[in-house]
PDB file of N, H, CA, C and O in Angstrom:
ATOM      1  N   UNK A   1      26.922 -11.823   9.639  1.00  0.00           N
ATOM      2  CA  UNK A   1      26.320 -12.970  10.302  1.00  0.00           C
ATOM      3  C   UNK A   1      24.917 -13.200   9.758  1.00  0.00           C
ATOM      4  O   UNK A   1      24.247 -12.284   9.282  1.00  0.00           O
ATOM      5  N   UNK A   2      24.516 -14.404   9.844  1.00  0.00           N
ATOM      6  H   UNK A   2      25.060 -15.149  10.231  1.00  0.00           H
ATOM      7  CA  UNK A   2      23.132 -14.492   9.524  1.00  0.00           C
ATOM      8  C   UNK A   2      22.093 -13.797  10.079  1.00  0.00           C
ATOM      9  O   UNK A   2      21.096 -13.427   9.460  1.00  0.00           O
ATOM     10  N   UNK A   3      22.397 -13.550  11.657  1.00  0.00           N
ATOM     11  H   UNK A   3      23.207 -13.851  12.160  1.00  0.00           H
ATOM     12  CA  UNK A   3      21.275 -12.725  11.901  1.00  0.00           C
ATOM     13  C   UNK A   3      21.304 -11.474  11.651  1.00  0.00           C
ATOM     14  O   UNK A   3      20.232 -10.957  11.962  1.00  0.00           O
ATOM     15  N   UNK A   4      22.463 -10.344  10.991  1.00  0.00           N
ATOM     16  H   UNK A   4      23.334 -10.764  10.738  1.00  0.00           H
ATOM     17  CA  UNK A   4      22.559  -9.337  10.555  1.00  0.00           C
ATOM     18  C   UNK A   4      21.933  -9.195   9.464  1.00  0.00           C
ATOM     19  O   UNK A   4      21.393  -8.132   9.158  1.00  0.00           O
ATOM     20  N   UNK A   5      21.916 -10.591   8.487  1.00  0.00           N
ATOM     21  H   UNK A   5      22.355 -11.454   8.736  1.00  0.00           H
ATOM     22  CA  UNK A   5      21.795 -10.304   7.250  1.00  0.00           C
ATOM     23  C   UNK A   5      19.787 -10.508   7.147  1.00  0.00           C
ATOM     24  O   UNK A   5      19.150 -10.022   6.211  1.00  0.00           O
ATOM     25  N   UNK A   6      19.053 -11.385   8.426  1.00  0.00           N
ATOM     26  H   UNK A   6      19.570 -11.780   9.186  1.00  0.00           H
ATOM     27  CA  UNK A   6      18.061 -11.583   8.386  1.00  0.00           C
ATOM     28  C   UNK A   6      17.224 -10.033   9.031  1.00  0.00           C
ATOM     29  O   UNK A   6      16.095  -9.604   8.789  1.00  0.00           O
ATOM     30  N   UNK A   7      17.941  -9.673   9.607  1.00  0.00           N
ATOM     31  H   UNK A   7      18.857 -10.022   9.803  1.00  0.00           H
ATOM     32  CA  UNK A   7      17.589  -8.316  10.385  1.00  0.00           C
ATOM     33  C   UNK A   7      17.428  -7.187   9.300  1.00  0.00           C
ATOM     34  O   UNK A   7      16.451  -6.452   9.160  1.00  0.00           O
ATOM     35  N   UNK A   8      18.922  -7.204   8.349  1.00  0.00           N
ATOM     36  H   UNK A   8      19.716  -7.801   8.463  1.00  0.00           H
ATOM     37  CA  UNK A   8      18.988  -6.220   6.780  1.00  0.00           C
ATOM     38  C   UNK A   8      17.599  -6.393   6.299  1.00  0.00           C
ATOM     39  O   UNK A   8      16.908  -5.374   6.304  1.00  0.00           O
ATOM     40  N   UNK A   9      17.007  -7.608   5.843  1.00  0.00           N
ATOM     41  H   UNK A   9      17.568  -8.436   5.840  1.00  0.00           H
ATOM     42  CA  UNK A   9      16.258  -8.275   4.992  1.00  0.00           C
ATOM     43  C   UNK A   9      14.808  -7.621   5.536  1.00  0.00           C
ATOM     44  O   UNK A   9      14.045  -7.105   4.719  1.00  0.00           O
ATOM     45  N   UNK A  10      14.500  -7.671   6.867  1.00  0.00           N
ATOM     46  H   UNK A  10      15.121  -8.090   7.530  1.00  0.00           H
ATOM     47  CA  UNK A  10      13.409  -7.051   7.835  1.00  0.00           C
ATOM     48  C   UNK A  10      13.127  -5.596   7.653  1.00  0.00           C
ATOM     49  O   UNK A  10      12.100  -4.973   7.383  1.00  0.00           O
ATOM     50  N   UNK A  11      14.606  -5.184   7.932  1.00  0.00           N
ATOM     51  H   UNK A  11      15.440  -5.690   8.151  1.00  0.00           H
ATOM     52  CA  UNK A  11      14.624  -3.317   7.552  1.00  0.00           C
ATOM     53  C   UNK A  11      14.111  -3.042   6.058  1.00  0.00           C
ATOM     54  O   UNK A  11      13.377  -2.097   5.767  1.00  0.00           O
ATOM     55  N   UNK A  12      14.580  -3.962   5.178  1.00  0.00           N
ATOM     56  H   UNK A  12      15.177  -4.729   5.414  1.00  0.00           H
ATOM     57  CA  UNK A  12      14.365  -3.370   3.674  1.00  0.00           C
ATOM     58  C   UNK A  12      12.383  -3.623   3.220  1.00  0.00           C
ATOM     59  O   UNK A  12      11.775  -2.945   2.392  1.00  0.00           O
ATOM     60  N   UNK A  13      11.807  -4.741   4.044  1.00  0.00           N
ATOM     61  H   UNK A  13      12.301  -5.291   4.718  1.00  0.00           H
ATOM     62  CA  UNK A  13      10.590  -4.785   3.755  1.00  0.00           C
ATOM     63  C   UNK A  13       9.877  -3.712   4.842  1.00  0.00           C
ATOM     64  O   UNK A  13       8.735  -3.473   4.448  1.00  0.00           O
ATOM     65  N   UNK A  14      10.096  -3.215   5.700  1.00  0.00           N
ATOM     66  H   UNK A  14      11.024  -3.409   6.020  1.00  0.00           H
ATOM     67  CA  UNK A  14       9.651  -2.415   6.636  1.00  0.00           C
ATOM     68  C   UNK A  14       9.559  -0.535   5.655  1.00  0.00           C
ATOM     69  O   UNK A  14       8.705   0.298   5.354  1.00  0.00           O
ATOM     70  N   UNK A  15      10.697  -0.696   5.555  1.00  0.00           N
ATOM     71  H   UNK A  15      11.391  -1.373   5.799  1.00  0.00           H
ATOM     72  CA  UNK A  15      11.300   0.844   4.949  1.00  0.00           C
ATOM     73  C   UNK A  15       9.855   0.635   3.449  1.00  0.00           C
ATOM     74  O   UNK A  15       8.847   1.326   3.301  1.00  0.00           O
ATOM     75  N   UNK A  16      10.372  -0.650   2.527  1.00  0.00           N
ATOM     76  H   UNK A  16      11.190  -1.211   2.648  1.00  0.00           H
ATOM     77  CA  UNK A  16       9.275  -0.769   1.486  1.00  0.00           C
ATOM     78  C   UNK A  16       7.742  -0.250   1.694  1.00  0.00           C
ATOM     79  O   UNK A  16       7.033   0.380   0.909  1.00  0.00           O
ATOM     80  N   UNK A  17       7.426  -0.793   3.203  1.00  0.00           N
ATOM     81  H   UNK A  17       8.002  -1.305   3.841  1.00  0.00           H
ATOM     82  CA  UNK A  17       6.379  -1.177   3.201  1.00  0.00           C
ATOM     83  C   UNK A  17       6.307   0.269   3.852  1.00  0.00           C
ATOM     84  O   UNK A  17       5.998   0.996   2.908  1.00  0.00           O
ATOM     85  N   UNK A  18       6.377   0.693   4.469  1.00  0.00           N
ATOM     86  H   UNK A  18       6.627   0.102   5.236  1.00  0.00           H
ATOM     87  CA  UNK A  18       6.776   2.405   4.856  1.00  0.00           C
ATOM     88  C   UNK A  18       6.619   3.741   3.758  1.00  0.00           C
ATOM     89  O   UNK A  18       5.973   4.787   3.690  1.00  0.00           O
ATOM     90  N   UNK A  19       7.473   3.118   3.090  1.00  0.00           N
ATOM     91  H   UNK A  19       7.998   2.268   3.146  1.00  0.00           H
ATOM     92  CA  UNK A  19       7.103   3.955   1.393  1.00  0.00           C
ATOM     93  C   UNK A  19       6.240   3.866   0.973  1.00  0.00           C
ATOM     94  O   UNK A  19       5.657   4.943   0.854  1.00  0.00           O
ATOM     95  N   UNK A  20       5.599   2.812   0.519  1.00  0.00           N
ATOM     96  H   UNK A  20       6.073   1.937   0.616  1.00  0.00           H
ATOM     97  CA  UNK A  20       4.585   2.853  -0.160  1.00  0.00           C
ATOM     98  C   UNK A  20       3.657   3.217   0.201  1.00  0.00           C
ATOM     99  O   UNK A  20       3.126   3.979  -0.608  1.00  0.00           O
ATOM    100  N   UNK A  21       2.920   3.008   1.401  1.00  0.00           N
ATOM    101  H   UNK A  21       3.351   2.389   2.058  1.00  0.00           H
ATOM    102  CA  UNK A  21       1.934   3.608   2.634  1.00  0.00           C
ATOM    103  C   UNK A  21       1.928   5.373   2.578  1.00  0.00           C
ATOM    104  O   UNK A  21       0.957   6.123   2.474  1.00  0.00           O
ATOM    105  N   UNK A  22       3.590   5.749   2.705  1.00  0.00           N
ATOM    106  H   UNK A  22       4.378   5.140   2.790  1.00  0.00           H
ATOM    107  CA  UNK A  22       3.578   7.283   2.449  1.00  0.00           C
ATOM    108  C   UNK A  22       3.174   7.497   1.099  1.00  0.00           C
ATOM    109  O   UNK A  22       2.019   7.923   1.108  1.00  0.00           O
ATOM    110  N   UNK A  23       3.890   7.322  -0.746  1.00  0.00           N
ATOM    111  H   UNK A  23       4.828   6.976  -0.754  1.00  0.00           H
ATOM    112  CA  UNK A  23       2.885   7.097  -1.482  1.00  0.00           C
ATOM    113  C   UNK A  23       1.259   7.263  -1.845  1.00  0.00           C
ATOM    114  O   UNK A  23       0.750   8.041  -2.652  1.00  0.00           O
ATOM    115  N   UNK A  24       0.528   6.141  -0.866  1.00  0.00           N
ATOM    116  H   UNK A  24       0.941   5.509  -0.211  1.00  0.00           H
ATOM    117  CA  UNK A  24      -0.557   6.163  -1.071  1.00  0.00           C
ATOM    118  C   UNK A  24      -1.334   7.353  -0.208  1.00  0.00           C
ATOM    119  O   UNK A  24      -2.305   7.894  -0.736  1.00  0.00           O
ATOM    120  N   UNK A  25      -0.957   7.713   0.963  1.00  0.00           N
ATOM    121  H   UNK A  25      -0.168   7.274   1.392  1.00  0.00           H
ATOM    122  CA  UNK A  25      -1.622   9.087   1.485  1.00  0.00           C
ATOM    123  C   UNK A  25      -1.094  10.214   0.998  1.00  0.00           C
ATOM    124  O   UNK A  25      -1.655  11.276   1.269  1.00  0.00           O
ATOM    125  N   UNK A  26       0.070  10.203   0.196  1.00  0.00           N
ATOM    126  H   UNK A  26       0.526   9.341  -0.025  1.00  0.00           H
ATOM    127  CA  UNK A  26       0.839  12.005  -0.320  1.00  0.00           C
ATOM    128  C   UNK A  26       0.144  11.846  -1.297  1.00  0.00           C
ATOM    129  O   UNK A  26      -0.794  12.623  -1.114  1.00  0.00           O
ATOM    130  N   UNK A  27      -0.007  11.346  -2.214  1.00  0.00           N
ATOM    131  H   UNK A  27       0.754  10.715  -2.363  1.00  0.00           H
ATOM    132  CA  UNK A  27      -0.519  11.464  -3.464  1.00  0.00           C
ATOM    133  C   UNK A  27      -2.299  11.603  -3.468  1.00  0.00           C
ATOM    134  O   UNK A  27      -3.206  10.791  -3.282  1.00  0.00           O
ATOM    135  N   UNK A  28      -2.251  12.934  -3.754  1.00  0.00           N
ATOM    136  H   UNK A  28      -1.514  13.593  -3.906  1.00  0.00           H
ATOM    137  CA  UNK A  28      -3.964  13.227  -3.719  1.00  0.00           C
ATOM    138  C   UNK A  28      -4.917  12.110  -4.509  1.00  0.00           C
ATOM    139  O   UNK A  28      -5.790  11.427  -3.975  1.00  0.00           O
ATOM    140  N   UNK A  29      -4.588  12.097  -5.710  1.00  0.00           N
ATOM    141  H   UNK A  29      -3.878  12.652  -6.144  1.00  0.00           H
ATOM    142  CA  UNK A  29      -5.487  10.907  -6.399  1.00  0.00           C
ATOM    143  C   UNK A  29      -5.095   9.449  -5.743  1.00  0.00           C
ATOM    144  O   UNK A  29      -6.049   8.672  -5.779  1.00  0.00           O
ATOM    145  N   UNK A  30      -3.894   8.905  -5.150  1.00  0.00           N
ATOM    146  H   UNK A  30      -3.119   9.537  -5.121  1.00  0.00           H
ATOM    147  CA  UNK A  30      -4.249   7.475  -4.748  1.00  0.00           C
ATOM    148  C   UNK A  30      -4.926   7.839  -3.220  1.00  0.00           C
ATOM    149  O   UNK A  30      -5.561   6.947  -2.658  1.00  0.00           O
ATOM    150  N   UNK A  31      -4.788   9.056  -2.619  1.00  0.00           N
ATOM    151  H   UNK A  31      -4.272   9.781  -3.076  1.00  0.00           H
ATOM    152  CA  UNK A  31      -5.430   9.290  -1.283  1.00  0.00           C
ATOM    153  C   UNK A  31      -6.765   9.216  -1.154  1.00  0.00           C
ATOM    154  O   UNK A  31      -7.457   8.644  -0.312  1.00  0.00           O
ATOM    155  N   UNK A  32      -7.106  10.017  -2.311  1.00  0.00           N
ATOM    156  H   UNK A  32      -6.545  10.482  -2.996  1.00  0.00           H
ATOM    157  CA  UNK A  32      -8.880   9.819  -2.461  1.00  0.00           C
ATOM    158  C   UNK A  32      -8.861   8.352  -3.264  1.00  0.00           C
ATOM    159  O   UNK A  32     -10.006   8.063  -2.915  1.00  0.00           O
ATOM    160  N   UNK A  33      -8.566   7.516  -3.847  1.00  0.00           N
ATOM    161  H   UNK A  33      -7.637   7.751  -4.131  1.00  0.00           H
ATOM    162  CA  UNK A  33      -9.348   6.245  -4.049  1.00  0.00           C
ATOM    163  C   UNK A  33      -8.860   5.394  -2.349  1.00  0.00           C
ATOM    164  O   UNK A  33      -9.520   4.383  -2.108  1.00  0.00           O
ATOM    165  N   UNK A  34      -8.271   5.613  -1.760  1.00  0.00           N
ATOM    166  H   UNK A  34      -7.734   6.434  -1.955  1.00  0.00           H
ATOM    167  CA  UNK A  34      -8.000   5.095  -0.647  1.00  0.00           C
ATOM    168  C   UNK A  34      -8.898   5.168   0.350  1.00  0.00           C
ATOM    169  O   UNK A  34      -9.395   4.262   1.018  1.00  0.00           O
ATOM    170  N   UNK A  35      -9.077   6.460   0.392  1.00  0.00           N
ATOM    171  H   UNK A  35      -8.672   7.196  -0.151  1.00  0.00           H
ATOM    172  CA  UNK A  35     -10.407   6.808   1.567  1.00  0.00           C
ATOM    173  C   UNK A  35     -11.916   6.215   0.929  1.00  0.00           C
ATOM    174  O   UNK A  35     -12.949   6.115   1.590  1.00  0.00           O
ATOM    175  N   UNK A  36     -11.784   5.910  -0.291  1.00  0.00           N
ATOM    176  H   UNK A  36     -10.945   5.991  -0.829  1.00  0.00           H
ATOM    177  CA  UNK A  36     -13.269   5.274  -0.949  1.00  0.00           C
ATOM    178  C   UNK A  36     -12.924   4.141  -0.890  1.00  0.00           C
ATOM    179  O   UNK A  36     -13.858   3.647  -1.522  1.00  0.00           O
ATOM    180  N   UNK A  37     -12.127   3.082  -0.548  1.00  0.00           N
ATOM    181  H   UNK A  37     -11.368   3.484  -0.035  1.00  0.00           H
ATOM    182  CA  UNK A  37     -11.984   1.938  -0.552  1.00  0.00           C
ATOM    183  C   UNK A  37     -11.917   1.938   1.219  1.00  0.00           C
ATOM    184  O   UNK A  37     -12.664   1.065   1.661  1.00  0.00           O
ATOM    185  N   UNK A  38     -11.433   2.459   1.945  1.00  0.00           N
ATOM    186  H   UNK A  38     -10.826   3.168   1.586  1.00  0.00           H
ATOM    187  CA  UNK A  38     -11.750   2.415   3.646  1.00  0.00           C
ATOM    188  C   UNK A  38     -13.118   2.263   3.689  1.00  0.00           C
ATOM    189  O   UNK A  38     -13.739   1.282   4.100  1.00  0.00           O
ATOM    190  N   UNK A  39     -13.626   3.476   3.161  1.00  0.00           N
ATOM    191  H   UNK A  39     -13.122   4.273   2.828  1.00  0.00           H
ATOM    192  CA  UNK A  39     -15.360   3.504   3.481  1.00  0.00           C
ATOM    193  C   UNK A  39     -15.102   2.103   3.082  1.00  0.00           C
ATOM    194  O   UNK A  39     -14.418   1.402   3.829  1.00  0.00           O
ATOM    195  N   UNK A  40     -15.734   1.468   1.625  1.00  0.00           N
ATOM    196  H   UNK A  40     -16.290   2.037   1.018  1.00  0.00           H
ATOM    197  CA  UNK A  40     -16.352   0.658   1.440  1.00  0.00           C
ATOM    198  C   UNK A  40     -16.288  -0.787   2.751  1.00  0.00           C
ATOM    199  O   UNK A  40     -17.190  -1.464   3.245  1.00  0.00           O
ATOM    200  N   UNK A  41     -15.038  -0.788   2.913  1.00  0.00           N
ATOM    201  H   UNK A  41     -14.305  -0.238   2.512  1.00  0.00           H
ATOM    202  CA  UNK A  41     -14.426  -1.540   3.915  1.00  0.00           C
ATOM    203  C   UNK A  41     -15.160  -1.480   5.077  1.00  0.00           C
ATOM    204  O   UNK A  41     -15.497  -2.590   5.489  1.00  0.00           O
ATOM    205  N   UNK A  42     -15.522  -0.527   5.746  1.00  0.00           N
ATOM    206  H   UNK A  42     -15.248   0.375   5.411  1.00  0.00           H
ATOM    207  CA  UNK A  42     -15.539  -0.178   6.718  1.00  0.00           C
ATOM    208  C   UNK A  42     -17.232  -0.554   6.658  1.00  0.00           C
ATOM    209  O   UNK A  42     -17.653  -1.261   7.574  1.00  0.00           O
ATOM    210  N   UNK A  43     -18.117  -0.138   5.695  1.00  0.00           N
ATOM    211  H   UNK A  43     -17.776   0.435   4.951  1.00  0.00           H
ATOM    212  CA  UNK A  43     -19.508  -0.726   5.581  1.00  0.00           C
ATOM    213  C   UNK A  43     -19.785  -2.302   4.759  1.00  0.00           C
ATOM    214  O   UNK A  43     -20.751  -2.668   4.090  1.00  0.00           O
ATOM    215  N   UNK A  44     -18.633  -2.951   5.093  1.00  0.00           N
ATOM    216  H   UNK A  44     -17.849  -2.653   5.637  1.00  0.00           H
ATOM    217  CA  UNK A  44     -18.796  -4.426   4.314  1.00  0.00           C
ATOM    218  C   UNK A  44     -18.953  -4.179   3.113  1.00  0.00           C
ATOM    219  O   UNK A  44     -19.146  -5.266   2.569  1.00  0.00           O
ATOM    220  N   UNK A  45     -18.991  -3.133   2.151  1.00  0.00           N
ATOM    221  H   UNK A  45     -18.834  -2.250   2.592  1.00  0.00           H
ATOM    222  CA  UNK A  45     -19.233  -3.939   1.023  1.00  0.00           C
ATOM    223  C   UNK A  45     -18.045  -4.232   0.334  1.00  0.00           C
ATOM    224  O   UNK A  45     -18.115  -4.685  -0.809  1.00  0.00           O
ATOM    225  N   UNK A  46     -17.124  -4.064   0.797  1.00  0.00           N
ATOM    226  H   UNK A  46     -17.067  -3.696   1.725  1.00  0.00           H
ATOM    227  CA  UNK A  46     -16.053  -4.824  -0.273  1.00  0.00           C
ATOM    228  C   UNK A  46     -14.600  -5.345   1.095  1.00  0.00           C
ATOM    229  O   UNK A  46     -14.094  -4.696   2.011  1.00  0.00           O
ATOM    230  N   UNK A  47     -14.363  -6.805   0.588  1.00  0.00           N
ATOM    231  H   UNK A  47     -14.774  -7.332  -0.157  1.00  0.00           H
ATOM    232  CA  UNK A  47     -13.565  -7.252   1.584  1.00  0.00           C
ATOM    233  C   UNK A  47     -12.205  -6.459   1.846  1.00  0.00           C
ATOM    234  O   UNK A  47     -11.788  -5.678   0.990  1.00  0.00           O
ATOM    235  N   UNK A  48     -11.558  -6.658   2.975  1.00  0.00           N
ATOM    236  H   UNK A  48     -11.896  -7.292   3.670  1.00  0.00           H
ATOM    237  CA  UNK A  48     -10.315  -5.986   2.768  1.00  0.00           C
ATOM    238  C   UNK A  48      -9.252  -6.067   1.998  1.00  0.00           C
ATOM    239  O   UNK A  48      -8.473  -5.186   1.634  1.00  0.00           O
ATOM    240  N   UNK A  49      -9.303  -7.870   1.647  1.00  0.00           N
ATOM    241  H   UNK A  49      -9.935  -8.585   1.942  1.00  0.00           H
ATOM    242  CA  UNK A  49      -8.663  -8.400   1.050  1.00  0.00           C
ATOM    243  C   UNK A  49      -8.719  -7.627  -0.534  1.00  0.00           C
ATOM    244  O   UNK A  49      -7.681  -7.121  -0.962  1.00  0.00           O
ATOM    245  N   UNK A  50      -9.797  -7.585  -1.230  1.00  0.00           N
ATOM    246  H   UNK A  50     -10.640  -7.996  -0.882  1.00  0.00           H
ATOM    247  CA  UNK A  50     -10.030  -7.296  -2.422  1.00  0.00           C
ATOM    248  C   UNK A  50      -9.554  -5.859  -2.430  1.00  0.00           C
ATOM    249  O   UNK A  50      -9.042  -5.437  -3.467  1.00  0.00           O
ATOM    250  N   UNK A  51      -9.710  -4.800  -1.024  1.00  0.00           N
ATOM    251  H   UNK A  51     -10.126  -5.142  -0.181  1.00  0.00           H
ATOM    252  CA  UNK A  51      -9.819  -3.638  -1.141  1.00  0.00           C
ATOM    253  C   UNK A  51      -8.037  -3.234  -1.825  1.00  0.00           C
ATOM    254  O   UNK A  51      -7.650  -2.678  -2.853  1.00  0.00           O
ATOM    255  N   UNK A  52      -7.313  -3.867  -0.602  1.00  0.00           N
ATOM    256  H   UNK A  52      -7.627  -4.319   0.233  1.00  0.00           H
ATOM    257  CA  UNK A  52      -6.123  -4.380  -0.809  1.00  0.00           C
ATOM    258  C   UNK A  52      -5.334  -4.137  -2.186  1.00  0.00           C
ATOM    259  O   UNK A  52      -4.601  -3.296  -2.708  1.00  0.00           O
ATOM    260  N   UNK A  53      -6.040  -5.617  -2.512  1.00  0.00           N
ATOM    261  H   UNK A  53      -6.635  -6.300  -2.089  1.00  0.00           H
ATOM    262  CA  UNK A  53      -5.489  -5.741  -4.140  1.00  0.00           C
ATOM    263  C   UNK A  53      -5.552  -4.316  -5.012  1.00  0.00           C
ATOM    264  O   UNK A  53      -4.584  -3.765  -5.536  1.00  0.00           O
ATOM    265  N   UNK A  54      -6.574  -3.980  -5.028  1.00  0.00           N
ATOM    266  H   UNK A  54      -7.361  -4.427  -4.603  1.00  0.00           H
ATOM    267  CA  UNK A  54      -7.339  -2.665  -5.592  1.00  0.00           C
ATOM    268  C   UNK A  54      -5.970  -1.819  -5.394  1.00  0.00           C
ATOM    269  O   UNK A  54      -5.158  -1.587  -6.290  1.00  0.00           O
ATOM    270  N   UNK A  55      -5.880  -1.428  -4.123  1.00  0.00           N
ATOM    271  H   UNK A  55      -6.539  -1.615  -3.395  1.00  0.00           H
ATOM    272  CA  UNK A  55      -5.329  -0.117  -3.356  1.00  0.00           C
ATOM    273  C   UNK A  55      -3.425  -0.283  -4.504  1.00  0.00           C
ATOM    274  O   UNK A  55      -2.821   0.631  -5.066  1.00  0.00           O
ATOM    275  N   UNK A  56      -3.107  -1.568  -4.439  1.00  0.00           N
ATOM    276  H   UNK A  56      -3.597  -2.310  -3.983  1.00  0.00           H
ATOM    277  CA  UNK A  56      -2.039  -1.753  -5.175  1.00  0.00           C
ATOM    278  C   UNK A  56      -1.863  -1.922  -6.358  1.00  0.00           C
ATOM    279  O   UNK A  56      -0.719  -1.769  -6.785  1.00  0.00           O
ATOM    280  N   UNK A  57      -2.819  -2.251  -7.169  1.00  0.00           N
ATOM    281  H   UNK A  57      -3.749  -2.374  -6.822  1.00  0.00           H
ATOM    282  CA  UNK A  57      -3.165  -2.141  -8.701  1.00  0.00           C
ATOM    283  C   UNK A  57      -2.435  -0.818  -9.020  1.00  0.00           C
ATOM    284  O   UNK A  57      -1.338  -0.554  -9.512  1.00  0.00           O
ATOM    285  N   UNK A  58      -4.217   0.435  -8.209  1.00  0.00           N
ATOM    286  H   UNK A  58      -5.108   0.220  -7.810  1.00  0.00           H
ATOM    287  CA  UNK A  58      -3.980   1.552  -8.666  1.00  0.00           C
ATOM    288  C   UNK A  58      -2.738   2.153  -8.826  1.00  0.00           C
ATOM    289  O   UNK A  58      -2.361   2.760  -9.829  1.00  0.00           O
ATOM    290  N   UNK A  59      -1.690   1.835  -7.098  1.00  0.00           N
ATOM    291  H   UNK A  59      -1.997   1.342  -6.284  1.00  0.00           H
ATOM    292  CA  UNK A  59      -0.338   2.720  -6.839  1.00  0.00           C
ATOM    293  C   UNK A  59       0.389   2.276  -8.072  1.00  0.00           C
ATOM    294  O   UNK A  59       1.148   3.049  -8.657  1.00  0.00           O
ATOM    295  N   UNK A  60       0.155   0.919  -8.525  1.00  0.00           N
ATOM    296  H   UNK A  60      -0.461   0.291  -8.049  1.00  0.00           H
ATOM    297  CA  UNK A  60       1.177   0.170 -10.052  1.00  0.00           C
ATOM    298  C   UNK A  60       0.801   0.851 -11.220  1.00  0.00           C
ATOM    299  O   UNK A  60       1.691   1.205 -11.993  1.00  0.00           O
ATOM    300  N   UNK A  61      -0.314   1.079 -11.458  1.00  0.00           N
ATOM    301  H   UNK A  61      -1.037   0.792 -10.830  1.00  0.00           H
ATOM    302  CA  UNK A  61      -0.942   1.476 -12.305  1.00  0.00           C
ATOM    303  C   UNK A  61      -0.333   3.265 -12.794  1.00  0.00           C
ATOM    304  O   UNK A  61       0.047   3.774 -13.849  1.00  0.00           O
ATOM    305  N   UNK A  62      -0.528   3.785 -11.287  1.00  0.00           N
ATOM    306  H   UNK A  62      -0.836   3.372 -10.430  1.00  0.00           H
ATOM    307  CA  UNK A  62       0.105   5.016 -11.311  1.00  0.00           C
ATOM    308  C   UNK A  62       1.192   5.357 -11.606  1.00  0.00           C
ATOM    309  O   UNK A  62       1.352   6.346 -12.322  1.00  0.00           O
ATOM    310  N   UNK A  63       2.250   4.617 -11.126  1.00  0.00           N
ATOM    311  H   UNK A  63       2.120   3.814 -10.545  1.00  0.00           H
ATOM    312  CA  UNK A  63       3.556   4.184 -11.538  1.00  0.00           C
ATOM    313  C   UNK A  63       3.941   4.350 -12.684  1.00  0.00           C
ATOM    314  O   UNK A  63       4.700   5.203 -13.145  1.00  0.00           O
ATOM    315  N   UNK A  64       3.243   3.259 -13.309  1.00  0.00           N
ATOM    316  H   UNK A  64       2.626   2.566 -12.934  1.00  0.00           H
ATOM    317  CA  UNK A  64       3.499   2.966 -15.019  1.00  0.00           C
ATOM    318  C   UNK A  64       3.229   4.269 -15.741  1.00  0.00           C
ATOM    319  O   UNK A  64       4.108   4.845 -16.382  1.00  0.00           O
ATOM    320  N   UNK A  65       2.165   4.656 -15.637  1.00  0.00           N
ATOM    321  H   UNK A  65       1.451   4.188 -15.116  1.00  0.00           H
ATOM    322  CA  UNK A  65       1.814   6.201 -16.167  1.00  0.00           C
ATOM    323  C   UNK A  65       2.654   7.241 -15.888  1.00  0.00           C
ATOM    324  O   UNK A  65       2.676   8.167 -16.699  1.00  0.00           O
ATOM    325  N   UNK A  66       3.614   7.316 -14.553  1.00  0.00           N
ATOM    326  H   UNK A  66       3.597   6.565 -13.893  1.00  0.00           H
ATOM    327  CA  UNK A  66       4.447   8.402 -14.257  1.00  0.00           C
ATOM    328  C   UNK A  66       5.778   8.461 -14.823  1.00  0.00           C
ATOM    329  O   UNK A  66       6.516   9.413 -14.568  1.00  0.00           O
TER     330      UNK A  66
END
């Protein structure tokens, strides 16, 4: 049914978005640029938005290298 298949669609970005989050705190090096991008966050100097982008570069970045 459609709403099974919109519900599937919900689970698979949840679970994604779940992973990657675990990712970024297991992994010692994206954990520490993470906690330096909170700070910065956290004292304005860098938006969240930008922090964001950053935080997903690196995990891509890491990726590619692994």
């Amino acid at each position: 049914s459609s709403r099974r298949a919109s519900q599937a669609r919900a689970w698979l970005w949840s679970e994604t978005a779940d992973n990657l989050l675990a990712r970024l705190r297991d992994d010692p090096s994206l954990a520490e640029r993470l906690h330096e991008l909170e700070g910065a966050v956290a004292s304005g100097d860098l938006a969240p938005r930008v922090a964001a982008r950053e935080l997903v570069a690196t995990l891509w970045k890491e990726a590619k290298d692994s």
